[in-house]
C-alpha positions in Angstrom: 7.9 18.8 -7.3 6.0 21.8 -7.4 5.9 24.0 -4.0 2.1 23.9 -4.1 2.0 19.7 -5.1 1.1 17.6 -2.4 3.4 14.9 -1.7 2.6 11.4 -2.8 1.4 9.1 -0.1 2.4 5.5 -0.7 0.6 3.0 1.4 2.7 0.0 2.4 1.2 -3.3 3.8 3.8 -5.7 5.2 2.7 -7.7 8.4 7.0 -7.8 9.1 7.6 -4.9 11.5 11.7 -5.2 10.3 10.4 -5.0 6.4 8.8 -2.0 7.0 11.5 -0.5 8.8 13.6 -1.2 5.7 11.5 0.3 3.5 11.4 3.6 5.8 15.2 4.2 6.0 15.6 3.3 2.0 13.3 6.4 2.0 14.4 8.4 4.2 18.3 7.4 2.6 16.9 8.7 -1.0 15.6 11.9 0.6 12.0 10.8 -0.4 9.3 13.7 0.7 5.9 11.8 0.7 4.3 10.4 3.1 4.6 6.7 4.8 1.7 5.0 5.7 1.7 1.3 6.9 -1.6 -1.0 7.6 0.0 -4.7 8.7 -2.7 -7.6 6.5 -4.7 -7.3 3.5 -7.8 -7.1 5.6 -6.2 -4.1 6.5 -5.9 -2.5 3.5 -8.7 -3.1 2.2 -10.2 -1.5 5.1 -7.6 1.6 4.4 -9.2 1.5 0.3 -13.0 1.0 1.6 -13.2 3.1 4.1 -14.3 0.4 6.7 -13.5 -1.2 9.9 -11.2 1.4 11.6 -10.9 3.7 8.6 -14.6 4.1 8.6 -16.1 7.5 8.8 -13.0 9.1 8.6 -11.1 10.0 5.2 -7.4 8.9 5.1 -5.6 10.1 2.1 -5.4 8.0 -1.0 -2.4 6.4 -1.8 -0.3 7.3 -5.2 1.2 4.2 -4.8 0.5 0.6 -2.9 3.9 -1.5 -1.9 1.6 -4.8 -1.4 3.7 -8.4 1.0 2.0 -11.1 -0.8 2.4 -13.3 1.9 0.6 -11.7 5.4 -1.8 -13.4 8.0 -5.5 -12.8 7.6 -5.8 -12.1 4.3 -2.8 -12.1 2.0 -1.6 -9.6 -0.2 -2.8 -12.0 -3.6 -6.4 -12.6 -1.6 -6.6 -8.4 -1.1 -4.9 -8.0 -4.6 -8.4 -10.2 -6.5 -10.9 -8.1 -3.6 -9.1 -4.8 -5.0 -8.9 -5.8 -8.4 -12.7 -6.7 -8.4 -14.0 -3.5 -7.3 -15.5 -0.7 -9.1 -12.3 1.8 -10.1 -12.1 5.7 -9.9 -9.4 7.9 -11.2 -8.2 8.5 -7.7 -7.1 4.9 -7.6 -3.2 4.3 -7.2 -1.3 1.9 -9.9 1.5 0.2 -8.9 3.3 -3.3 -8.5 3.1 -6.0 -6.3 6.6 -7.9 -5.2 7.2 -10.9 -3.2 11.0 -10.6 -2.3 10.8 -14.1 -0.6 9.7 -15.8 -3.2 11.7 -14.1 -6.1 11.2 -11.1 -8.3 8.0 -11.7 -8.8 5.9 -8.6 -10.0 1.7 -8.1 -10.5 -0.4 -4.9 -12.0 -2.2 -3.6 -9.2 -5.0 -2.1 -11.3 
C-alpha cells in the first residue's frame, strides 16, 4: 500500500457478536491494516449505505468491501442484498461477495 493510500474500510454485518469476533482476530492474525466496521441487521446497513436512521447527517466512510450474514433478524442479509442491489449505483460503491457459512459455500455478487 502506498504511504499516502487510505486503508480499505470493509463493513461487516453479522447480527452474531462471536462471528464478528472471528472475523476481527483472522484480521488482526493476517496483519490486515484497514479499518473494521460492524452494523448488526440489514436494516442496519442499509442505514450505514443510505445515510439514514443513525447514520443520518453524518458521513461514515464507504466501504471497499461488504462481508454481508445472510441470515440476521430484521431484515436479512438476501432482503438488504435486493434493497442494495435495486438502488441507483455510483463509482464509490463497494463489490464484493456475499457468504452464508451455515448454510454452505454459498456465494452472491453484491453489485
Amino acid at each position: 500500500m502506498n504511504p499516502t493510500e487510505k486503508p480499505a474500510l470493509l463493513l461487516l454485518a453479522d447480527d452474531d457478536s462471536d462471528d464478528r469476533l472471528l472475523v476481527k482476530d483472522a484480521l488482526d492474525e493476517c496483519q490486515w491494516r484497514g479499518e473494521l466496521r460492524c452494523v448488526e441487521n440489514g436494516e442496519e446497513l442499509l442505514d450505514y449505505l443510505l445515510r439514514r436512521g443513525t447514520y443520518n447527517g453524518v458521513d461514515p466512510p464507504r466501504p471497499g468491501l461488504i462481508l454481508l450474514d445472510l441470515n440476521m433478524p430484521r431484515k436479512d442479509g438476501r432482503q438488504a442484498l435486493r434493497r442494495n442491489q435495486s438502488r441507483p449505483r455510483s463509482a464509490a460503491d463497494p463489490g464484493g461477495h456475499s457468504h452464508d457459512l451455515e448454510g454452505g459455500h454459498r456465494y452472491r455478487r453484491l453489485v
